[in-house]
C-alpha positions in Angstrom: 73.4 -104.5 98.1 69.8 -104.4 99.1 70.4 -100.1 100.3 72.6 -99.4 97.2 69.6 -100.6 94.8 67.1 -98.6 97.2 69.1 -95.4 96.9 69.2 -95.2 93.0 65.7 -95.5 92.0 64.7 -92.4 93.3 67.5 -90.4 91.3 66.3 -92.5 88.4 62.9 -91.1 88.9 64.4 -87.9 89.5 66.2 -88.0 86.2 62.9 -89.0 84.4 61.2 -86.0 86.0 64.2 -82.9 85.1 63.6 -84.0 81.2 62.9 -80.6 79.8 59.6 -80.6 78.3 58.8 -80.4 74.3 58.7 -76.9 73.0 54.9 -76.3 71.6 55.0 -73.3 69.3 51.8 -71.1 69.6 50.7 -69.1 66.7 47.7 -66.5 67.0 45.8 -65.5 63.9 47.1 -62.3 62.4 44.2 -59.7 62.0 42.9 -59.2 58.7 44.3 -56.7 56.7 42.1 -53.3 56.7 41.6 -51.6 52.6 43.0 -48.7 52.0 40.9 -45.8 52.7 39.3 -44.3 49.7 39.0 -40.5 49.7 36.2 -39.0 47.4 37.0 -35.5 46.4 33.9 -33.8 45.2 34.8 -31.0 42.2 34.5 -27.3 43.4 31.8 -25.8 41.6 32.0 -23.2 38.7 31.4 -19.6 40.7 28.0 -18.4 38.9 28.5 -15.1 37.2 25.8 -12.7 37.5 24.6 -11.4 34.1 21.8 -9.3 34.9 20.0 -8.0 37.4 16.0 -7.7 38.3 15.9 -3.0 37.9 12.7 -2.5 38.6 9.5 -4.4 39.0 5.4 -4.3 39.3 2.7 -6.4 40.1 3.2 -10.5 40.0 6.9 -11.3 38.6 8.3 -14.4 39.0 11.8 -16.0 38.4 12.6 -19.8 38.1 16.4 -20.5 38.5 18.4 -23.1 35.8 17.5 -26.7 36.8 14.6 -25.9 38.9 11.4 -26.7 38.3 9.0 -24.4 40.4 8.8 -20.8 40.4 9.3 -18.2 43.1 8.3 -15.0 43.4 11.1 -12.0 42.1 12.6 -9.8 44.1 13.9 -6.3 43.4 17.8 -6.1 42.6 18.2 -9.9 42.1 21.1 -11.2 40.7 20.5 -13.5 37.4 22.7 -15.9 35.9 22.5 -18.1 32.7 19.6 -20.3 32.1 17.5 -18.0 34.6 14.1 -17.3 33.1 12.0 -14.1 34.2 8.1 -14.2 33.8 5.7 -11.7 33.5 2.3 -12.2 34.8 -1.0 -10.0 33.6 -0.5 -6.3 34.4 3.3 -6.9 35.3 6.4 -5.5 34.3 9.9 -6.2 34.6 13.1 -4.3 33.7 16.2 -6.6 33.6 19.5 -4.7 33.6 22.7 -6.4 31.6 26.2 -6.1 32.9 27.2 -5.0 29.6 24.9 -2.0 29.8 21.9 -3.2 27.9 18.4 -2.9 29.7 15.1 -4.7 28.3 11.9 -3.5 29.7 9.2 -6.1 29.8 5.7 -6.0 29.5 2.5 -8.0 30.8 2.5 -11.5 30.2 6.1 -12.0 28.8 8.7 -14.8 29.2 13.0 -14.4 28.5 15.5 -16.5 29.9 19.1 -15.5 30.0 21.7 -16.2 27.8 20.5 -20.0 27.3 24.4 -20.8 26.0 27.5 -22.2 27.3 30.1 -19.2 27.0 30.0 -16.1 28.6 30.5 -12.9 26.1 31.3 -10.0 26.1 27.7 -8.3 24.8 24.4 -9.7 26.0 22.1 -12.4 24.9 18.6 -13.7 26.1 15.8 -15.9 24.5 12.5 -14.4 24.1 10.1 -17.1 24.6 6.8 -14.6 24.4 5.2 -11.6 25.0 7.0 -8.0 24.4 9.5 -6.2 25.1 11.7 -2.9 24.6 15.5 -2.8 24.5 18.3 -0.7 23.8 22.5 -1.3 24.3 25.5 0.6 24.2 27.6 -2.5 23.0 25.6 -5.0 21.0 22.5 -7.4 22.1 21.3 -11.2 21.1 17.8 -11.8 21.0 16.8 -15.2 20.3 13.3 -16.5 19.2 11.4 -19.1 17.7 11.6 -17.1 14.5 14.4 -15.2 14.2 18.1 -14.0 16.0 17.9 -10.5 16.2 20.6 -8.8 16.7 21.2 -4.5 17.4 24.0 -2.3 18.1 24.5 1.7 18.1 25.7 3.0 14.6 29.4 4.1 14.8 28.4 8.1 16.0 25.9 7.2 17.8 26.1 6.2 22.0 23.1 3.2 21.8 20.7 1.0 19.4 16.7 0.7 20.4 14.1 -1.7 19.4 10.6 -3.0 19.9 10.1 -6.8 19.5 6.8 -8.7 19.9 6.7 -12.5 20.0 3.5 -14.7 19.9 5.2 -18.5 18.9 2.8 -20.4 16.4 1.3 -17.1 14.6 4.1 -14.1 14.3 6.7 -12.4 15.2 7.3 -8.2 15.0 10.2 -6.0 15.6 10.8 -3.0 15.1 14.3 -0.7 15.1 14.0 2.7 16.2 17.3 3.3 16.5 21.1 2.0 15.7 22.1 -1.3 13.4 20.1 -3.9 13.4 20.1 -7.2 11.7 17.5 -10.1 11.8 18.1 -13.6 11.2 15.2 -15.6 10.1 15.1 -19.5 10.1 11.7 -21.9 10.0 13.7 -24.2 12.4 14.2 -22.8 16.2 17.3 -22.4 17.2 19.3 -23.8 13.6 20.7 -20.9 12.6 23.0 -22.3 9.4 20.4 -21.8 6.9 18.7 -18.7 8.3 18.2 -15.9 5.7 19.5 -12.6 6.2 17.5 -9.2 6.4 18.7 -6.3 7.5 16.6 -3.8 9.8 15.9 0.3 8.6 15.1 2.4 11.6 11.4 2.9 11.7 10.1 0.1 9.5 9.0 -2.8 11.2 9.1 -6.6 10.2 6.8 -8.9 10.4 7.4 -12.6 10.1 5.5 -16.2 10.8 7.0 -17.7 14.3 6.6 -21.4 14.4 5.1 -23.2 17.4 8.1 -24.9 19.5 7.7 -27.0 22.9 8.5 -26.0 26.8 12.2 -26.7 26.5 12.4 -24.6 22.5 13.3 -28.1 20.8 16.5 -28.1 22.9 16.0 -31.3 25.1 16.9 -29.5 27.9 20.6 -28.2 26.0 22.0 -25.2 25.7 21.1 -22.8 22.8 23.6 -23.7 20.2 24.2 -19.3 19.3 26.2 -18.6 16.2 29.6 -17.3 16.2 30.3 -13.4 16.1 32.0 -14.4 12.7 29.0 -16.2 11.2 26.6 -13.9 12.0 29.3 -11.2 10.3 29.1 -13.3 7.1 25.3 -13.2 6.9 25.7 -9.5 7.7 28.1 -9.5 4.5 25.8 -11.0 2.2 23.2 -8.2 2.3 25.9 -6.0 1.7 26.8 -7.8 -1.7 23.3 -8.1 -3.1 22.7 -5.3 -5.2 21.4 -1.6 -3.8 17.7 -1.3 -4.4 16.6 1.2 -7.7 16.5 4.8 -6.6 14.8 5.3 -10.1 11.2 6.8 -9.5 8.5 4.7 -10.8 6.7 5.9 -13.6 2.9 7.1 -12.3 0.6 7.4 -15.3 -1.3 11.0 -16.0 -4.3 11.4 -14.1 -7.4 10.8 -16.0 -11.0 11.9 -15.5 -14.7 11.3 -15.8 -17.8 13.1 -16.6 -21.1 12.2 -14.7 -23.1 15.0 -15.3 -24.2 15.9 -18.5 -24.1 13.1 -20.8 -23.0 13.4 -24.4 -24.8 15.4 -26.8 -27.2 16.0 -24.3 -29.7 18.6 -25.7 -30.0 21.6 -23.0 -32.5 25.0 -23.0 -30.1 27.1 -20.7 -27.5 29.2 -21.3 -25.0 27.6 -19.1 -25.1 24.0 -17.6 -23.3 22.7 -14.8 -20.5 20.1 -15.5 -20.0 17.4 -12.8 -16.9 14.7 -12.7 -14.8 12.9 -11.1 -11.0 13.0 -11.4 -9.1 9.2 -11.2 -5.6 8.5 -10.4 -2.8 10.0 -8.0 -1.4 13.5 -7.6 -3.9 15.8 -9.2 -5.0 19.0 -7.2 -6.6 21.0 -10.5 -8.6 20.8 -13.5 -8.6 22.7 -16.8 -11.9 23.2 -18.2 -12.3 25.6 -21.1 -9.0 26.6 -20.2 -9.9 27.9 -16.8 -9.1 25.9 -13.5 -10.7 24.1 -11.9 -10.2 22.8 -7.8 -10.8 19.7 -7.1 -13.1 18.5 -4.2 -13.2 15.6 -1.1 -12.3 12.4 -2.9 -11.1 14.6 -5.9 -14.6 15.6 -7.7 -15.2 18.7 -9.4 -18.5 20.7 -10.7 -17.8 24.0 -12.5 -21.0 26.3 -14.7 -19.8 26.3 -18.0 -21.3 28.6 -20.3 -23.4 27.5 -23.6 -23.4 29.0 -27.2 -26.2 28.0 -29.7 -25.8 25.1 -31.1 -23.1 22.1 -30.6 -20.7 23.1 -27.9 -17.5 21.1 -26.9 -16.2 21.0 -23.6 -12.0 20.5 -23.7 
C-alpha cells in the first residue's frame, strides 16, 4: 500500500503541471489616424497683354509697372500693359506706339498711364495725368484727364485723326484738333463721366477749359478708371447733333464813322487852302470822300488831304 500511494503523487503533480495556461489577449495601440492631405492649387495667372510699346526715347524716361511702387529706368522697345505709367523727365521725350495703330509723342515733363480700366478694347485709351502730348490714330483714341475724356478718330475719307493736348491739373487744360473727329467730354468731377457736358472739336480751333486739382491715385483709391461705354459716349456725341446749327446770318457791322482834328469849326483861316486832318473809327474802311474826291486812309486809319478855300463860309462834305 505504502508504494501504490508513493507512485501517484507524482502523476498528480504532473497532472497539476500539464494544465494549459490562461489565454492573455494582447492588444497594441492602433496608430493615430493621419488627415487627409490638403492640396492648395494656386490660380494660373491672367497672361498680360501687351498694349503699347516704348518707339523711341531721349534723355531720362522712366516706367513704373501696375502695383509697383518705385520706378525704373525705360528701355527702348518695351512692352506696356494696363496700369503701366510712362514719365517724362526735363528735356525728355517719349513716343509710345499702340497695338491698334495710334502713336502719342510725349514731351518734357509729362506723365500717361495706360488704359487705367478693366476691359481690353478694341481702340486705345490712356490717362493723361500732365504735361503734353501729340497724337494721331487710324481707328479711334481715349484720352482721359482730370478735366475732360477726349476722344478722336479719322473722318470717314480720311486714313487718321491728330491732336495736340496740354494738361496742367489744378489751372487748365488745352487741346487742340488738327485733324479728323473729335469730341471732348468735360466734367468738374475726375473720372464721373455721367454728367459731363458735351462739346464737339472743329479742326484748328483749340479749347481751353479749367482742370481741377486730383490726388496721386486721380480720386480712384487705387481702382480702375470707371470709362464710359462706346454707346454712352455715342449719345453725348448725339446731343450736339440735335442742338440747333449755329446762325450763318452775317452780323450786322454799323457804317464807319469819322472825326475831324484839325481845323476846328468855323475856324477863321487867311489861306487859300487849309489842310484837313482826321481820323476814321470803326471796321472795314480803306477810303474817304472829301469834297467828293477820295481820300486814302493812313497807319491806324487817319487821313489829311489840302482842301481848297473860297471867300467866305466854306463847308466841307
Amino acid at each position: 500500500m505504502y508504494m501504490r500511494k508513493a507512485l501517484l503523487y507524482p502523476m498528480v503533480l504532473l497532472a497539476a503541471c500539464t494544465k494549459a495556461p490562461e489565454q492573455v489577449a494582447i492588444t497594441t495601440p492602433s496608430p493615430a489616424a493621419t488627415p487627409p492631405a490638403v492640396v492648395v492649387i494656386e490660380p494660373t495667372p491672367e497672361p498680360k497683354v501687351t498694349l503699347a510699346e516704348l518707339k523711341s526715347l531721349q534723355a531720362h524716361v522712366t516706367v513704373r509697372r501696375e502695383k509697383e511702387m518705385s520706378w525704373q529706368d525705360a528701355l527702348l522697345n518695351l512692352p506696356l500693359f494696363r496700369f503701366d505709367a510712362i514719365r517724362t523727365d526735363v528735356k525728355a521725350t517719349a513716343t509710345v506706339g499702340f497695338v491698334n495703330g495710334s502713336i502719342v509723342n510725349m514731351t518734357e515733363d509729362s506723365l500717361l498711364i495706360i488704359n487705367p480700366g478693366t476691359e481690353i478694347t478694341s481702340w486705345d485709351r490712356l490717362l493723361l495725368r500732365k504735361g503734353n502730348l501729340s497724337a494721331q490714330t487710324q481707328k479711334e483714341l481715349w484720352i482721359l484727364t482730370a478735366a475732360a475724356l477726349v476722344r478722336m478718330k479719322p473722318k470717314a475719307w480720311a486714313g487718321r485723326a491728330k491732336m495736340k493736348l496740354a494738361v496742367e491739373e489744378g489751372k487748365k487744360m488745352k487741346v487742340e484738333l488738327e485733324e479728323g473727329d473729335g469730341l471732348l467730354l468735360q466734367t468738374t468731377d475726375p473720372g464721373k463721366l455721367e454728367n459731363a457736358k458735351p462739346v464737339k472739336l472743329v479742326e484748328r480751333k483749340p479749347v481751353v477749359i479749367a482742370a481741377p486739382a486730383v490726388g496721386n491715385d486721380f480720386g480712384l483709391n487705387n481702382d480702375a478708371v470707371s470709362w464710359p461705354t462706346t454707346e454712352k459716349v455715342e449719345e453725348k456725341a448725339r446731343t450736339i447733333a440735335s442742338l440747333p446749327p449755329p446762325s450763318t446770318t452775317k452780323p450786322v457791322i454799323p457804317p464807319p464813322d469819322f472825326v475831324i482834328t484839325s481845323p476846328a469849326d468855323y475856324s477863321e483861316v487867311q489861306s487859300a487852302s487849309v489842310t484837313l486832318k482826321g481820323r476814321v473809327k470803326g471796321q472795314g474802311a480803306t477810303s474817304l470822300l472829301v469834297n467828293g474826291k477820295s481820300v486814302a486812309l493812313e497807319a491806324k486809319q487817319n487821313f489829311s488831304i489840302s482842301v481848297p478855300l473860297n471867300l467866305g463860309a466854306n463847308a466841307i462834305l
